[in-house]
KOLDO-406535 format. One record per residue: residue number from 1; residue in one letter; y, x, z of N, C-alpha, C, O in turn. Coordinates in steps of 0.05 Angstrom, whole numbers, plus 5000, padded with zeros to 4 digits. Layout:
BEGIN
PT:num:residu:n_py:n_px:n_pz:ca_py:ca_px:ca_pz:c_py:c_px:c_pz:o_py:o_px:o_pz
PT:NUM:A:Y:X:Z:Y:X:Z:Y:X:Z:Y:X:Z $
...
//
This chain:
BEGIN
PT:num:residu:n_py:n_px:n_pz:ca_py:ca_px:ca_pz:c_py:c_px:c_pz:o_py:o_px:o_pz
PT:1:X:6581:4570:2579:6609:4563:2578:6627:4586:2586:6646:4594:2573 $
PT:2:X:6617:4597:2611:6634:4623:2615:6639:4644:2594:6662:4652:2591 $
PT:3:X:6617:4654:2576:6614:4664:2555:6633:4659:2540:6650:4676:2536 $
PT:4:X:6633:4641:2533:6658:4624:2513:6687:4630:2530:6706:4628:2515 $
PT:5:X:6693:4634:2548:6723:4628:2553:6725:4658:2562:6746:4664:2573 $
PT:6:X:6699:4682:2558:6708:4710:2564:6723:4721:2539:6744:4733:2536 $
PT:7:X:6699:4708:2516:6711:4718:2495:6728:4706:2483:6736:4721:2465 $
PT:8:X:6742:4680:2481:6768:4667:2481:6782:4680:2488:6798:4688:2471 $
PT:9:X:6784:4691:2518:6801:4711:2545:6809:4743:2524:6829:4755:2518 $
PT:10:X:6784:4746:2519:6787:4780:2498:6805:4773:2479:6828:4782:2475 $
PT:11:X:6790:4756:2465:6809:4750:2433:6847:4740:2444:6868:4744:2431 $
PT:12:X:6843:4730:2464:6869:4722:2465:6896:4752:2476:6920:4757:2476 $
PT:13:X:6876:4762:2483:6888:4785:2497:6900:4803:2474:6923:4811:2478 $
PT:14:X:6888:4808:2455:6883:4826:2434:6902:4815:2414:6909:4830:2395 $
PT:15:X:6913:4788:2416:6933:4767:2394:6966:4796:2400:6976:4806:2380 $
PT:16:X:6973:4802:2419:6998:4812:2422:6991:4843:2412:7011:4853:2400 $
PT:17:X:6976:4854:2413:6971:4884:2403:6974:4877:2370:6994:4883:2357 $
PT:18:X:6950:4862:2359:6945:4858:2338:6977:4843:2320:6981:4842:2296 $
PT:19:X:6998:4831:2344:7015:4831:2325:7036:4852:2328:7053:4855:2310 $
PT:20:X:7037:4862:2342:7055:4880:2345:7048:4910:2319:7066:4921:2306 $
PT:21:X:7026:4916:2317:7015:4933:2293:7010:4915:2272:7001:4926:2252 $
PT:22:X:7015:4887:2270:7030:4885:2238:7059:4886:2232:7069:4892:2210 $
PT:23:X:7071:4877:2255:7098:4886:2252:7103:4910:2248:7118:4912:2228 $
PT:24:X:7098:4935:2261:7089:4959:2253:7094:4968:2229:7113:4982:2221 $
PT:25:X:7073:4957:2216:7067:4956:2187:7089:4952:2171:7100:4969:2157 $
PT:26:X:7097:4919:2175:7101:4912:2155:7143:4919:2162:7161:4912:2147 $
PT:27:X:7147:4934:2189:7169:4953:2183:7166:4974:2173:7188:4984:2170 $
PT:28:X:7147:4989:2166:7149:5022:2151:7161:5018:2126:7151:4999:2114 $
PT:29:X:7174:5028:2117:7186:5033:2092:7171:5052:2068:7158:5071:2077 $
PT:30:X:7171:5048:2049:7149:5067:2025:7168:5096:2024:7191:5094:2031 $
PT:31:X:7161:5112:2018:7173:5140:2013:7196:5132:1991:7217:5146:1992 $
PT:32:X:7195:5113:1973:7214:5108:1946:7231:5094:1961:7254:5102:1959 $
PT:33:X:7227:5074:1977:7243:5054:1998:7270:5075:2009:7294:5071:2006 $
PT:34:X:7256:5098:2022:7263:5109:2035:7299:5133:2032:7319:5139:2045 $
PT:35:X:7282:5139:2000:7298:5151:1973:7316:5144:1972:7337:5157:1969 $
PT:36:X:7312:5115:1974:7334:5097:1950:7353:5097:1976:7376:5105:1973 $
PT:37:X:7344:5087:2000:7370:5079:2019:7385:5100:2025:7409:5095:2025 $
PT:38:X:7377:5132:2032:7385:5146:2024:7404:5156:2011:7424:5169:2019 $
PT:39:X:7393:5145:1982:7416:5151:1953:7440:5135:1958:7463:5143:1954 $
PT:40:X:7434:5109:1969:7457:5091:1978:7470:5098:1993:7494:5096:1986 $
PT:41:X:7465:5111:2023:7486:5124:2037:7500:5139:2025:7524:5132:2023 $
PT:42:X:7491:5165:2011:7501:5182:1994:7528:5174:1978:7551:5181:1981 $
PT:43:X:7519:5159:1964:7534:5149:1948:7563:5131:1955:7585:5129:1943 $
PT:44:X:7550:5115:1985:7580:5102:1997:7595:5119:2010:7619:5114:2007 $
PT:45:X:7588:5144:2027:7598:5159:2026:7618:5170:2012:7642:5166:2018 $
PT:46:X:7610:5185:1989:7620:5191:1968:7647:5172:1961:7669:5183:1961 $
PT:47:X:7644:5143:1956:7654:5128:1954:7679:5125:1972:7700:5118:1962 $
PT:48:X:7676:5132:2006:7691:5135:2032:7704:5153:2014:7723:5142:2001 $
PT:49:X:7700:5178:2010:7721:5196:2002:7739:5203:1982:7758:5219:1980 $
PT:50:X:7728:5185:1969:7749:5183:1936:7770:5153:1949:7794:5149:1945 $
PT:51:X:7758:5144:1958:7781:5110:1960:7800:5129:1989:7823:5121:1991 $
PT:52:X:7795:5146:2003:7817:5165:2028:7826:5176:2003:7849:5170:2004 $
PT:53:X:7821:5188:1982:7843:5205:1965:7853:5199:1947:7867:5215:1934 $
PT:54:X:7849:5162:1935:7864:5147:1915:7890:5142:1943:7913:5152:1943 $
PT:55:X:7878:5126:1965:7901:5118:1985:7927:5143:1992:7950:5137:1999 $
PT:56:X:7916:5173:1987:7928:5185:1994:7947:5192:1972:7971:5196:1976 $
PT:57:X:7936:5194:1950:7958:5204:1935:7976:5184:1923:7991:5189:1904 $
PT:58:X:7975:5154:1941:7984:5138:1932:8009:5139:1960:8029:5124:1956 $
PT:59:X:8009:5150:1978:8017:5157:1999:8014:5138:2015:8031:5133:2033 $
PT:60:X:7991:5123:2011:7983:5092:2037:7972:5106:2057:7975:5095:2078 $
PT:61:X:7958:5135:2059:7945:5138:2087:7957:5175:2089:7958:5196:2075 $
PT:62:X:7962:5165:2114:7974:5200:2121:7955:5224:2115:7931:5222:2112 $
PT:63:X:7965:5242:2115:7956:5267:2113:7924:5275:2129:7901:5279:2121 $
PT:64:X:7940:5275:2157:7921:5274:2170:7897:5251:2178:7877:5261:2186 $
PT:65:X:7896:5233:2177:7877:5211:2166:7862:5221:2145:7838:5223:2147 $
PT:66:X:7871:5226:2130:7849:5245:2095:7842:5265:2111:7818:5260:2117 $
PT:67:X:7848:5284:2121:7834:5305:2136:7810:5299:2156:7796:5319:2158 $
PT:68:X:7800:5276:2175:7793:5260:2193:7770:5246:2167:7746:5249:2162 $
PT:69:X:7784:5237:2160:7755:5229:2141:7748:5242:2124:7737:5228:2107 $
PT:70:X:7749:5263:2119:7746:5286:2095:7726:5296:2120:7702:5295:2115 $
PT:71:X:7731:5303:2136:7709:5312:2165:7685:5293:2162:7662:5298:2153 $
PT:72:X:7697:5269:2174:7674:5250:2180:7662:5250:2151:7640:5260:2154 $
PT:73:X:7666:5244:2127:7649:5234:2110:7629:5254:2098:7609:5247:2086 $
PT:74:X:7642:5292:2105:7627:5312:2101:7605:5315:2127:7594:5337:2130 $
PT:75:X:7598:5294:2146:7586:5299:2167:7562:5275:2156:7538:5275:2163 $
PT:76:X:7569:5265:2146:7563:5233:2141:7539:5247:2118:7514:5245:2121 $
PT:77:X:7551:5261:2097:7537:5260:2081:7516:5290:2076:7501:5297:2058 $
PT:78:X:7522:5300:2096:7501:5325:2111:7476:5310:2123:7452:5312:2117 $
PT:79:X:7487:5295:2140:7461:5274:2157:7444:5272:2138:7422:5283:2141 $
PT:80:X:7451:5255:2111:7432:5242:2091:7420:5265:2080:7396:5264:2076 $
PT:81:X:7429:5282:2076:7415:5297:2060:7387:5316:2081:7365:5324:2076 $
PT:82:X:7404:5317:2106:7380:5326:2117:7354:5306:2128:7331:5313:2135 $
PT:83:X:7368:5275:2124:7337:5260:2132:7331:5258:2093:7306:5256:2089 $
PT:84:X:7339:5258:2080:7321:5264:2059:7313:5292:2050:7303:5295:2028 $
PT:85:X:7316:5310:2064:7293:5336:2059:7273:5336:2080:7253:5351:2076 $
PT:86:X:7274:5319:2105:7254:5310:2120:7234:5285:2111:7211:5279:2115 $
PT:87:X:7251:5275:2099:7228:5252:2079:7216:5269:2063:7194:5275:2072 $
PT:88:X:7220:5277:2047:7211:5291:2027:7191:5306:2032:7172:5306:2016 $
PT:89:X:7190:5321:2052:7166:5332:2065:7136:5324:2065:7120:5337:2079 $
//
């Protein structure tokens, strides 16, 4: 009987590792996964900076506001490109 409740004792011990490395798992993203979300930042980005320069030349957002995000969204979209030449790797 002891036998039985050592290895019950093992197996039960081993239940939190064993789920924690499928979660693991089944968070990694595929290299294409990876691409794509990527392309999506990229792209909203992109997106950030054309809708600051429809607003602007519509005269809804000041000068300096377009300058501030003309910063941020060229910071924004440096990031992406450098975690996708690190994916890419």
């Amino acid at each position: 009987m002891s036998g039985t409740r050592r290895a019950v004792g093992a197996t039960a011990s081993l239940l939190p590792l064993t789920a924690s490395l499928l979660l693991l798992s089944a968070c990694h993203s595929s290299p294409e996964k990876e691409q794509e979300k990527l392309r999506q930042q990229l792209s909203s980005w992109e997106a950030t900076g054309r809708l600051a320069s429809e607003l602007s030349d519509r005269g809804a957002l000041p000068g300096v506001y377009v300058r501030q995000i003309a910063e941020v969204v060229e910071q924004g979209k440096q990031k992406v490109r450098q975690q996708a030449a690190k994916s890419s790797q």
